[in-house]
Backbone bond lengths (Angstrom), bond angles and torsions (degrees), N, CA, C in turn:
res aa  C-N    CA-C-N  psi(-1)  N-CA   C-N-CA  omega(-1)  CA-C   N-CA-C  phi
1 X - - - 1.465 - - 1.539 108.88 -
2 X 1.519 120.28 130.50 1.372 106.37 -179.23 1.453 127.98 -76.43
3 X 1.366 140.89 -143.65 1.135 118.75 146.11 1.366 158.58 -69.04
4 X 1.725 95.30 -35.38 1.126 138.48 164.21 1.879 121.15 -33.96
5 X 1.459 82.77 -55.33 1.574 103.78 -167.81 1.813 86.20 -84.86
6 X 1.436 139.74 -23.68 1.146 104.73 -155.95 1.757 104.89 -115.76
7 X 1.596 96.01 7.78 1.318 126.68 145.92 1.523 123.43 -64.59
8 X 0.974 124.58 -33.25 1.498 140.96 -166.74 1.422 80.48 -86.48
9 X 1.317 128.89 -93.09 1.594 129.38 -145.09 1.625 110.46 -68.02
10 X 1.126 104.46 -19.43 1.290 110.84 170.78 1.857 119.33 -51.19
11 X 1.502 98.93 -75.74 1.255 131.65 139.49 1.673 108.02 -7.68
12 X 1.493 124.71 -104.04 1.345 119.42 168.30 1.296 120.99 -29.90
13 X 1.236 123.33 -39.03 1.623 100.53 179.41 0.735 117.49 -109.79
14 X 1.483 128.68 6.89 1.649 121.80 151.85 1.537 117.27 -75.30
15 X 1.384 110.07 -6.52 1.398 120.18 -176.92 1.594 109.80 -82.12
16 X 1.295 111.55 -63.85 1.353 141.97 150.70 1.653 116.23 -0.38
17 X 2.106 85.08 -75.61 1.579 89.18 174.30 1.653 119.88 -67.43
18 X 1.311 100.96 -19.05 1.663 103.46 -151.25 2.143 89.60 -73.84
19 X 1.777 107.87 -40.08 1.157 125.46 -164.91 1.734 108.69 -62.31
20 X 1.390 108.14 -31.59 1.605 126.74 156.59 1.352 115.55 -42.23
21 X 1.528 102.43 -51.92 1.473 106.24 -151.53 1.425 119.43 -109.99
22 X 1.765 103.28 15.86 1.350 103.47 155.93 1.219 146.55 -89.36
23 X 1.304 141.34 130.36 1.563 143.34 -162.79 1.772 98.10 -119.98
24 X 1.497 99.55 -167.67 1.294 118.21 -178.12 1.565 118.74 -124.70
25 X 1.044 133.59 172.92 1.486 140.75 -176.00 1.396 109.18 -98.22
26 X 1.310 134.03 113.07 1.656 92.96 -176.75 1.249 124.29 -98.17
27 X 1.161 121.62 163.12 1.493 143.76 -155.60 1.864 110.86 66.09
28 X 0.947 125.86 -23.43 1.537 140.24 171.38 1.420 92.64 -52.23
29 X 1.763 97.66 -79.76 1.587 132.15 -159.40 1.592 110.73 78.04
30 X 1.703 113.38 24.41 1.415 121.99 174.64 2.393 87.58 -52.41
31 X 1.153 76.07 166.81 1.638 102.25 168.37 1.206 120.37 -96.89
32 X 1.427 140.05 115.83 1.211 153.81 -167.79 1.329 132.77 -110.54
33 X 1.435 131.40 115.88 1.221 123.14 168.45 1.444 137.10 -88.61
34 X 1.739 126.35 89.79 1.146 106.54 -169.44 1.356 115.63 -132.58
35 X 1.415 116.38 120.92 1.684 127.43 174.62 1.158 134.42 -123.12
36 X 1.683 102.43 7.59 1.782 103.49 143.17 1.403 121.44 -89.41
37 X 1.231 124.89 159.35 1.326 111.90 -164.29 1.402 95.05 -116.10
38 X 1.671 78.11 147.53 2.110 105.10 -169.61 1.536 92.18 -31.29
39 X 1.484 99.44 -91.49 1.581 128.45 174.41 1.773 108.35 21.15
40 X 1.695 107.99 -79.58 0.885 128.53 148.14 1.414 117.24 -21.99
41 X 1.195 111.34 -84.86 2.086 89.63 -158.88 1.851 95.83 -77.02
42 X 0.935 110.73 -9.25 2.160 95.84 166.31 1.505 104.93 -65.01
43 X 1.069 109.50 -60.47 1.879 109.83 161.03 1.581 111.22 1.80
44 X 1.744 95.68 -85.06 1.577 140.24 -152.33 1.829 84.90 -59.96
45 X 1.549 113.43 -70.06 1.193 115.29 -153.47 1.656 100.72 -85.83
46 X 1.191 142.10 31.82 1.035 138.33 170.10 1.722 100.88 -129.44
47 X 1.419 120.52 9.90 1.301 124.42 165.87 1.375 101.59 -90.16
48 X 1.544 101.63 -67.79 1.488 109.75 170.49 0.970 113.07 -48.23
49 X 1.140 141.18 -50.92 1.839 112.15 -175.60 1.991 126.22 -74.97
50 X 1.094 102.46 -5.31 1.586 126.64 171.64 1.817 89.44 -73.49
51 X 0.869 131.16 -56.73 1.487 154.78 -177.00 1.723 96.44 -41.65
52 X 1.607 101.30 -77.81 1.685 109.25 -177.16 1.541 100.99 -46.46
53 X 1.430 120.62 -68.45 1.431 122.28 -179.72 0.960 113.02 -16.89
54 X 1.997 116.77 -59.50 1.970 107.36 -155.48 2.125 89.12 -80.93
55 X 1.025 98.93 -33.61 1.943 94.11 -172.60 1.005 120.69 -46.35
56 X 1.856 107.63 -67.12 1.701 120.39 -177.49 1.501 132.31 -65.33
57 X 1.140 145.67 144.80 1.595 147.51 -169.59 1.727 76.26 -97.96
58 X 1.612 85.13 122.87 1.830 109.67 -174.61 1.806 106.71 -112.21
59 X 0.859 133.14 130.50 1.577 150.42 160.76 1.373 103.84 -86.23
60 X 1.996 109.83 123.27 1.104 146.66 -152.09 1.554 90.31 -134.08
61 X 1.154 133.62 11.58 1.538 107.98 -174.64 1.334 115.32 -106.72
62 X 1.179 144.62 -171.59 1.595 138.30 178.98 1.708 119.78 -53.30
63 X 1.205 116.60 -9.57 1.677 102.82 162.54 1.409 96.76 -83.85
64 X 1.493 152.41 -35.44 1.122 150.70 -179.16 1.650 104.51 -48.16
65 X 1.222 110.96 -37.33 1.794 117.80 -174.44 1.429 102.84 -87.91
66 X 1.297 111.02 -24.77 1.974 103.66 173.67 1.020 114.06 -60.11
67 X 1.584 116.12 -43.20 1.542 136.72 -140.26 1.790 72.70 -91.25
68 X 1.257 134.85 -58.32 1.553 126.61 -163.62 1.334 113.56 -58.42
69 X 2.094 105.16 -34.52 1.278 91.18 -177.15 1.369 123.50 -70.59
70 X 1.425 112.05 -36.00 1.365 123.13 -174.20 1.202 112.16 -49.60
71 X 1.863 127.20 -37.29 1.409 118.92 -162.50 1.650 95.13 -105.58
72 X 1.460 125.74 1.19 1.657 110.97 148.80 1.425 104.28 -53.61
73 X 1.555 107.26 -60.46 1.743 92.92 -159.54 1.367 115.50 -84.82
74 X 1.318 139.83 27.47 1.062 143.44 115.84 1.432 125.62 -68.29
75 X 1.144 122.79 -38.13 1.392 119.25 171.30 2.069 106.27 -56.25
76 X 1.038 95.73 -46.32 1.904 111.90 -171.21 2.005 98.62 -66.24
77 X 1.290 96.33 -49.10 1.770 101.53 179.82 1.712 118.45 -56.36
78 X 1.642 102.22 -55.64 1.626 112.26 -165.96 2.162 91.74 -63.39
79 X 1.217 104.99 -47.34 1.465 111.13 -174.24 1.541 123.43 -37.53
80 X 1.664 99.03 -57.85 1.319 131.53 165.94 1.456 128.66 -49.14
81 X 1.407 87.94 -48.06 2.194 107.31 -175.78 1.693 91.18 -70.61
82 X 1.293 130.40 -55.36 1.722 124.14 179.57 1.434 103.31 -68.46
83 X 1.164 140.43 -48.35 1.381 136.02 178.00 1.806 105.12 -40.92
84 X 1.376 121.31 -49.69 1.165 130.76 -164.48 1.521 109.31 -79.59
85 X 1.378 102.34 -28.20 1.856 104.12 -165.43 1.905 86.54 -92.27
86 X 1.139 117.27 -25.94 1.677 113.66 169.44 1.748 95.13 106.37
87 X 1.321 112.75 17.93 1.697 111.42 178.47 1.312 106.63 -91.93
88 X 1.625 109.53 -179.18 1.353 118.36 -154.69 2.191 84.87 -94.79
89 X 1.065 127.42 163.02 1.395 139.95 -178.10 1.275 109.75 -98.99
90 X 1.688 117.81 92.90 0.978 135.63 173.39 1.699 117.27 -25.72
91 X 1.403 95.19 -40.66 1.691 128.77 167.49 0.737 155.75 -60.60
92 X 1.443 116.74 -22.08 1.599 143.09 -150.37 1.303 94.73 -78.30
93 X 1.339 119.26 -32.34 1.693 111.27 -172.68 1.403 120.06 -95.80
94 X 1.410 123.64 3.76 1.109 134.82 -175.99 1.881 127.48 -74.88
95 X 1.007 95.38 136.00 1.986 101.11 -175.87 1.806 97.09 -121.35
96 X 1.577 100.12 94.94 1.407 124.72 -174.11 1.706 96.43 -65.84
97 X 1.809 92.79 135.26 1.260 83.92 159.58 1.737 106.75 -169.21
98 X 1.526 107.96 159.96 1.696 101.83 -169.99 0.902 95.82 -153.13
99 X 1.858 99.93 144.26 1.294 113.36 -174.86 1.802 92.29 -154.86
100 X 1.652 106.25 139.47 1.216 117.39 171.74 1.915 112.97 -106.74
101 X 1.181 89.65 126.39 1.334 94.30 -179.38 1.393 112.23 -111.81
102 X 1.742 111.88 135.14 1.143 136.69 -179.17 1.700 125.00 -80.26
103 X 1.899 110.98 92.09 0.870 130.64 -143.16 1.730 107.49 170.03
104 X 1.569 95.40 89.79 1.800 127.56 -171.18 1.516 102.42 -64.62
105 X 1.428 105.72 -47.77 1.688 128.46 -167.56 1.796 96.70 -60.74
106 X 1.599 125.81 -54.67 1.304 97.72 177.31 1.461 123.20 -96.93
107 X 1.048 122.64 169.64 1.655 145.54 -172.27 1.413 106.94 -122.88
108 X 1.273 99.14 94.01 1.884 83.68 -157.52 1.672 91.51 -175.44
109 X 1.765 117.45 144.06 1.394 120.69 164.03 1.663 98.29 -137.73
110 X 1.516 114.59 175.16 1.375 104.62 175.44 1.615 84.92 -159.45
111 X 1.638 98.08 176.94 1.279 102.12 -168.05 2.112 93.68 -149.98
112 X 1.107 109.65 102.76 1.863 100.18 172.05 1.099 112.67 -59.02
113 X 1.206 119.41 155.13 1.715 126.45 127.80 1.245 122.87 -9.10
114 X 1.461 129.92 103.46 1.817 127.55 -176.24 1.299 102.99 99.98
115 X 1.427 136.34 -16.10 1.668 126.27 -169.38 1.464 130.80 80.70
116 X 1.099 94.31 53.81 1.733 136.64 -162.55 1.816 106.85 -111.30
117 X 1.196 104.36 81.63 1.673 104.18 -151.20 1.694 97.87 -117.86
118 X 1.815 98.65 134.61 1.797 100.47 171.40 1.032 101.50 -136.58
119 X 1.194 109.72 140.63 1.692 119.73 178.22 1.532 111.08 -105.51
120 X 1.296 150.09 119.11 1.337 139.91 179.01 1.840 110.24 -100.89
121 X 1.546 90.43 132.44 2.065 94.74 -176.14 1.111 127.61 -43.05
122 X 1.344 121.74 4.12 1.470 103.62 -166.86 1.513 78.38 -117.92
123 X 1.072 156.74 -9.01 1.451 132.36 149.61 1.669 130.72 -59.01
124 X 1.459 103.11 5.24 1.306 112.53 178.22 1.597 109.82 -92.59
125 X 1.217 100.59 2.19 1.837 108.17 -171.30 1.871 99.21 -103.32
126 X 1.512 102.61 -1.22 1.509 103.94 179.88 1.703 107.12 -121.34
127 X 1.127 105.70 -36.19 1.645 107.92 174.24 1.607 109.23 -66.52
128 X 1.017 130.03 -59.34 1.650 153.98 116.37 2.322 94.61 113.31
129 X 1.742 99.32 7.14 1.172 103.93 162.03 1.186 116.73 -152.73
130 X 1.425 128.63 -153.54 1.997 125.80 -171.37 1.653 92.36 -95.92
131 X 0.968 114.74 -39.80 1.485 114.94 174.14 1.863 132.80 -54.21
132 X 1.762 95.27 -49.92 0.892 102.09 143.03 2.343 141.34 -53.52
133 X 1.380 99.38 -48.03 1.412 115.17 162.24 1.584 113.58 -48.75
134 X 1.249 97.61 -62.46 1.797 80.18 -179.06 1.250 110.97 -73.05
135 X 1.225 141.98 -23.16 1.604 135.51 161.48 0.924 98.34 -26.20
136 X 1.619 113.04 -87.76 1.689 112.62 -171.29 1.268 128.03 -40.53
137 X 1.826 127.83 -34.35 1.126 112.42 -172.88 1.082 102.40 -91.55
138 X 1.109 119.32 -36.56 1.857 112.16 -175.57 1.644 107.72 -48.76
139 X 1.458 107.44 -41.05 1.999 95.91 162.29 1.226 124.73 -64.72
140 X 1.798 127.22 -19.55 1.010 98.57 172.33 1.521 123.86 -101.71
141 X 1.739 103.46 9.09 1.534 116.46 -171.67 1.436 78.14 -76.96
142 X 1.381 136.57 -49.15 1.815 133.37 -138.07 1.600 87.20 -82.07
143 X 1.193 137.15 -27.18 1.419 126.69 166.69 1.686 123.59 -58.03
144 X 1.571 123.95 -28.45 1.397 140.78 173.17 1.555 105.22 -84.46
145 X 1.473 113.63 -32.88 1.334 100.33 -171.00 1.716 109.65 -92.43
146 X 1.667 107.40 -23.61 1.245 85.55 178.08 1.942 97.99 -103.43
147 X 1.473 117.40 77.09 1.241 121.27 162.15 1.606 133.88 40.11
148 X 1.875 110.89 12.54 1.171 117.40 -157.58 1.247 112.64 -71.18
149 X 1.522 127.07 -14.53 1.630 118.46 178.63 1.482 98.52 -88.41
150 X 1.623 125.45 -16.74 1.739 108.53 167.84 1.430 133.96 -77.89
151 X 1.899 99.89 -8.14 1.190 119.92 165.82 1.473 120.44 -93.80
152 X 1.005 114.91 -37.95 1.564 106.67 147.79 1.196 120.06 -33.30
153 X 1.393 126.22 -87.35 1.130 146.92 -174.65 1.483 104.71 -27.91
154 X 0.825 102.81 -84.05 1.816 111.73 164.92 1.486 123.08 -33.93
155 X 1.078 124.01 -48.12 1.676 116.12 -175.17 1.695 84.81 -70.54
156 X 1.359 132.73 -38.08 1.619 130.41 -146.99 1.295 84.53 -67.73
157 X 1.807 128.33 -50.41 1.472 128.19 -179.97 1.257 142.27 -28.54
158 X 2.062 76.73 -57.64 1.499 87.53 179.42 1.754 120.26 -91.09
159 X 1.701 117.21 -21.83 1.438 117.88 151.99 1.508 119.05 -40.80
160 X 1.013 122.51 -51.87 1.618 122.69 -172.92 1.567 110.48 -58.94
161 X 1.320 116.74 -48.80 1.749 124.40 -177.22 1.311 105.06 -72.82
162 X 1.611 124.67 -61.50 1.414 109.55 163.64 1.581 129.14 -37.46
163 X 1.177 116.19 -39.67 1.246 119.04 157.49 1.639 138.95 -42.25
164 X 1.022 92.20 -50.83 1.742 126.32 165.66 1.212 103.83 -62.29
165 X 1.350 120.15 -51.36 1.303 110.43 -155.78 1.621 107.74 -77.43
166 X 1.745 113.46 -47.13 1.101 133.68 161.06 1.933 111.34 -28.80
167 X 1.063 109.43 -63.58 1.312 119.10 -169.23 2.000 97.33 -55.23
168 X 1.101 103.39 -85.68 1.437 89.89 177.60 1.463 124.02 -32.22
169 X 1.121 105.03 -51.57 1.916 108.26 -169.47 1.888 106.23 -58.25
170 X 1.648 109.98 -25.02 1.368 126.87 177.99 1.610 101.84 -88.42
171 X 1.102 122.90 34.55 1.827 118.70 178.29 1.878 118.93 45.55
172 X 1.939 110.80 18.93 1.136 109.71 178.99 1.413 101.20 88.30
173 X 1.340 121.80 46.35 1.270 117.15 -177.39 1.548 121.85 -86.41
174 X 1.294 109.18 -41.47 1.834 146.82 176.15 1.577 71.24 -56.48
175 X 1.102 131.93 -125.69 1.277 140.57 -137.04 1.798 105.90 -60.56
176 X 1.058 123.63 22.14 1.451 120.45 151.54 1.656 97.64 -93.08
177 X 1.317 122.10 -22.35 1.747 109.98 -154.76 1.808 84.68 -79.29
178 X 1.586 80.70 -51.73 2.058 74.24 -175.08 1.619 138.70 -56.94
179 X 1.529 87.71 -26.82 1.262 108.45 158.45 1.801 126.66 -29.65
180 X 1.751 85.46 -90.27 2.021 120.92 165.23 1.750 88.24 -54.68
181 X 1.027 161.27 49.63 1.829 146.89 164.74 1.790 94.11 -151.20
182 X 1.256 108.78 -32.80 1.411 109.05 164.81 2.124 84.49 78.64
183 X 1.186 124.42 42.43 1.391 122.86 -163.58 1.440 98.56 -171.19
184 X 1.674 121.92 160.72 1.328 149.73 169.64 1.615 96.24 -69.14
185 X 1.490 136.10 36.33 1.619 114.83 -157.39 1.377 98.95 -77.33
186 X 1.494 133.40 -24.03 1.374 109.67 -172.39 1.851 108.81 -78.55
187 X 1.400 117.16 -19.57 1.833 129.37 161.50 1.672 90.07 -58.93
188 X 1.113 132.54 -69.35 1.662 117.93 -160.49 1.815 113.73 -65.76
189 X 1.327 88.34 -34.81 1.810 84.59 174.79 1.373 126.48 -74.55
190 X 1.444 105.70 -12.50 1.711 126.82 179.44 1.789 97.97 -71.05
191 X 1.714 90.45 -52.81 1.884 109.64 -154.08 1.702 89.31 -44.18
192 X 1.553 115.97 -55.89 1.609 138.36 -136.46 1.512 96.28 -76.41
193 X 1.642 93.28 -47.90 1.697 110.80 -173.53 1.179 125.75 -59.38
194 X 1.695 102.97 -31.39 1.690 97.28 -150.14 1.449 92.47 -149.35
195 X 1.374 111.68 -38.85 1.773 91.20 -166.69 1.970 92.17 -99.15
196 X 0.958 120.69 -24.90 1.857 102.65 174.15 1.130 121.43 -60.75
197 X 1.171 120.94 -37.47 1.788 136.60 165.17 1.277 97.37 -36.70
198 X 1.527 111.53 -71.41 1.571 127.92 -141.39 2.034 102.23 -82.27
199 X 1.444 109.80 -15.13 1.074 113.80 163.75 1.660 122.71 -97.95
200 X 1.060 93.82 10.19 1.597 94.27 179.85 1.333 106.77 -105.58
201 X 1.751 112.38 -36.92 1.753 117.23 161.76 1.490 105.11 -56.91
202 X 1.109 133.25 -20.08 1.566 113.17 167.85 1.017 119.62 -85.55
203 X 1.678 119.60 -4.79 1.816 111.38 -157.59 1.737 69.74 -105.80
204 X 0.843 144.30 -0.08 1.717 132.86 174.22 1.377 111.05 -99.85
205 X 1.103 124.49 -35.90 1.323 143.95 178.14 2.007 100.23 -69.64
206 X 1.293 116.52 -37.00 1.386 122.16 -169.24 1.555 81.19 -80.49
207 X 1.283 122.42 -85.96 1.511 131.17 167.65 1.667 112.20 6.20
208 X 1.410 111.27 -67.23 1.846 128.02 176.89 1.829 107.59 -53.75
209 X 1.437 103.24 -54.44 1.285 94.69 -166.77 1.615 104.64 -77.65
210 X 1.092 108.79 -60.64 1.505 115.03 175.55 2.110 111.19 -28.93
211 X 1.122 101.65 -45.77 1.528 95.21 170.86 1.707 104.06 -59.18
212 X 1.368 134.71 -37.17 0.974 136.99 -167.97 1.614 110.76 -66.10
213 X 1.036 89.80 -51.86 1.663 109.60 -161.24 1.908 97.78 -68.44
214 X 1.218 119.18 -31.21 1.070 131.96 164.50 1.584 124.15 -59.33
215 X 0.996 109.34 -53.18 1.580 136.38 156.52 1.411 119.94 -46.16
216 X 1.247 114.80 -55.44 1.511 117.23 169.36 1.465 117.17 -69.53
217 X 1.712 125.79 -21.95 0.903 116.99 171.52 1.503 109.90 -116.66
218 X 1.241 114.21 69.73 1.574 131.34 136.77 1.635 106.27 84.96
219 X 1.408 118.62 7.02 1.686 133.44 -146.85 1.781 84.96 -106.56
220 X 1.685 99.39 143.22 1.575 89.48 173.11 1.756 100.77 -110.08
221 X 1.415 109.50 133.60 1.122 133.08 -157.70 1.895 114.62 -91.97
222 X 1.130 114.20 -11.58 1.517 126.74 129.50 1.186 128.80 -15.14
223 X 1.070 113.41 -48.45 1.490 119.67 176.22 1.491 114.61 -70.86
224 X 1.180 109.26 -42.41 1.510 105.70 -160.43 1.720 99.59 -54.48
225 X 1.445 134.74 -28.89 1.412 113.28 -173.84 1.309 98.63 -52.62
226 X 1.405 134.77 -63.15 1.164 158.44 170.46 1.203 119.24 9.62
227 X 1.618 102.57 -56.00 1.326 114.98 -175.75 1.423 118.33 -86.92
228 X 1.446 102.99 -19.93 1.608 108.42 -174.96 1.513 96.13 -78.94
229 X 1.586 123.20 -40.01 1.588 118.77 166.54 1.867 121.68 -36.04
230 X 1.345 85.94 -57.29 1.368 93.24 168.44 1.377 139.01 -52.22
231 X 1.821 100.23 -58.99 1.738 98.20 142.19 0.993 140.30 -25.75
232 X 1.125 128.54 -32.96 1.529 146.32 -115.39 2.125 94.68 -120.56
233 X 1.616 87.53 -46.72 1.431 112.97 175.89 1.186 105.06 -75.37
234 X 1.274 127.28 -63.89 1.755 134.40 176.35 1.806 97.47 -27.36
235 X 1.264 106.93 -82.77 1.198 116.15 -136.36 2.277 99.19 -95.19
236 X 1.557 101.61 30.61 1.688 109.29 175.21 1.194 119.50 -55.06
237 X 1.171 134.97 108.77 1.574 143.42 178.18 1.418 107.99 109.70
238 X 1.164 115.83 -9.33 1.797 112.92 -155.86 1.587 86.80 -97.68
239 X 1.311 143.50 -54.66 1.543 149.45 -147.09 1.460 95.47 -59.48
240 X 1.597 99.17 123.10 1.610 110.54 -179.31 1.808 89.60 -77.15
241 X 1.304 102.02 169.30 1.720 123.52 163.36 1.651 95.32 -43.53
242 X 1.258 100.58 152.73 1.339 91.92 -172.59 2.058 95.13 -92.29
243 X 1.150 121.75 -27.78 1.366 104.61 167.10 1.346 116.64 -40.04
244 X 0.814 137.75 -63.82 1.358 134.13 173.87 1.692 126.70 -87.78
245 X 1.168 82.36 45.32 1.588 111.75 145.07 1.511 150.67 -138.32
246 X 0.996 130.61 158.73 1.223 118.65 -152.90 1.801 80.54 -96.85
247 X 1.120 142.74 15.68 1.668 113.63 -152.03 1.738 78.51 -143.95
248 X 1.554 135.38 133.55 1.468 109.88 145.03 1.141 138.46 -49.46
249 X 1.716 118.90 168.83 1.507 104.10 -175.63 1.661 92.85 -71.03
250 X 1.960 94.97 -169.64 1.232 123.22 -168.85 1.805 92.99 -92.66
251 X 1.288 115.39 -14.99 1.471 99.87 -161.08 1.667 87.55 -95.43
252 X 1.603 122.41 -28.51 1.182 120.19 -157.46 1.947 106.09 -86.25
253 X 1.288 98.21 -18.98 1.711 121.12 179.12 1.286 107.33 -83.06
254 X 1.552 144.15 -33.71 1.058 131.45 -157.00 1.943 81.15 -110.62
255 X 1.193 127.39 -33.77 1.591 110.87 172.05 1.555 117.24 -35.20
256 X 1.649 105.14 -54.63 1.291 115.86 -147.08 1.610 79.01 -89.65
257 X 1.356 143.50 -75.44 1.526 121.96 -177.86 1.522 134.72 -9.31
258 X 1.849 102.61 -56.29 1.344 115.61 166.59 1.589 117.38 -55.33
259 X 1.424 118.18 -33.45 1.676 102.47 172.86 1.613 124.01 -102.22
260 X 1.480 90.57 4.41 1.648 90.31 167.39 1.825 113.95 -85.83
261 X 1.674 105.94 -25.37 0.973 102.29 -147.41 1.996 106.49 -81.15
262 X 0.878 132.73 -15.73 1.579 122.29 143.22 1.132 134.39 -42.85
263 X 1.343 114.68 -63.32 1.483 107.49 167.48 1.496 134.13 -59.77
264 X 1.578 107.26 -26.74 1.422 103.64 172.29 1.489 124.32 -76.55
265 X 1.495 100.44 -18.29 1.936 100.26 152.32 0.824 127.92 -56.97
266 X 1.868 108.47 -47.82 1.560 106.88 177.87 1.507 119.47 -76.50
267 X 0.972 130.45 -0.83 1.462 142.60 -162.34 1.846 110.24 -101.88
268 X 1.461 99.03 -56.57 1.537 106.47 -155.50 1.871 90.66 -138.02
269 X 1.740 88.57 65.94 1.940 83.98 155.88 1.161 142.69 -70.57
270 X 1.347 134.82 166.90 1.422 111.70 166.92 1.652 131.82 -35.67
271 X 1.034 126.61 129.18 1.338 145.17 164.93 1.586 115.90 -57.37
272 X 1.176 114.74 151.61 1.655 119.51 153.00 1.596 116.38 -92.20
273 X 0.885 124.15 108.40 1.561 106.72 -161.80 1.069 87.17 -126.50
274 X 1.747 135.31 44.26 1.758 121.97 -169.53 2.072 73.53 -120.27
């Protein structure tokens, strides 16, 4: 088969599959690529987080019950808000769970695959109220709900084989550059090019919904500039270029917060979710 032709079929059925395997974001309705399956990384990240549990020294005391209450009524709100609009529940498959971990040094929350959620103490010195708290988690719940580690996963899939595939069809060209660079440069020009971009539209996209999800459950969403100010202070001198980062800046995050944050009052009020 020459190249041509094995370019062609190649081509079609990576198109094919890719045309299968697109979905939507919801409430965004961004366009999505995903062909690892959920299933799968809830698996993965519900090992790993059993994992963090036995490692980390965990805090059990009444901010541990804020942090639970807050992500019931987000769990009860996001459920409710698709129940009501007549959509499918981003959620339905999820095994909620929270844990605060004891640890001043990071500034930091995360959220797995399935709703597998840790908060670490030293982000409590930036949220520094309940208003603030659900800010943060509702960004990192809006990262689980809108599927961003299966879209990860997936573009990483399909970057690597295109890659591959490219390189051969180019007579081994990609891996002569890396070769002569003595470096991964065609992985760093991908990272800079294609996947920091494409992870920074999710950390805005997490940002959008998370104000929402906050909003629907009874939280005043005001705050969140607040906290990114605060961030902003925390972390002075340290913020790489934001090209080479996976996260937007703080100046470019707290712009776009401030003009979402009217309309998503008027848009997405509290819910009844009892």
């Amino acid at each position: 088969m020459n190249r041509r032709k094995f370019l062609s079929y190649v081509g079609c059925g990576c198109c094919g599959f890719i045309l299968n395997s697109c979905s939507t974001a919801p409430i965004t309705e961004r366009r999505q690529l995903k062909i690892i399956p959920e299933s799968k990384l809830n698996a993965q990240a519900a090992q790993i987080y059993q994992q963090v549990k036995e490692k980390e020294k965990l805090i059990t005391d009444s901010k541990l019950d804020e942090i639970r209450d807050i992500g019931k009524k987000m769990e009860n709100s996001i459920a409710e808000y698709f129940y009501q609009a007549k959509l499918n529940d981003p959620t339905a498959n999820f095994d909620w769970e929270y844990i605060l971990i004891d640890n001043k040094n990071v500034r930091n929350a995360w959220c797995m695959p399935g709703g597998k959620i840790a908060v670490y103490s030293g982000i409590l010195d930036v949220t520094k109220n309940t208003n603030g708290l659900a800010a943060v988690m509702g960004h990192e719940i809006a990262h689980a709900v809108a599927k961003h580690s299966v879209e990860r996963a997936s573009r990483g899939a399909v970057l690597n084989v295109s890659t591959q595939v490219i390189d051969i069809l180019s007579g081994g060209k990609l891996s002569t550059v890396n070769r002569t660079t003595g470096m991964n440069t065609v992985g760093l020009l991908s990272q800079l090019g294609l996947m920091n971009p494409f992870n920074r539209k999710q950390e805005t996209e997490a940002d959008y919904l998370g104000m929402i999800f906050s909003s629907l459950s009874g939280y005043d969403i005001r705050e969140t500039s607040k906290i990114w100010e605060r961030m902003k202070e925390f972390n002075k001198g340290k913020e790489p270029p934001e090209f080479m980062s996976t996260h937007p800046s703080s100046d470019n995050r707290i712009k776009k917060i401030n003009d979402w944050t009217n309309q998503i009052i008027i848009d997405y009020p509290p819910i009844n979710a009892s």
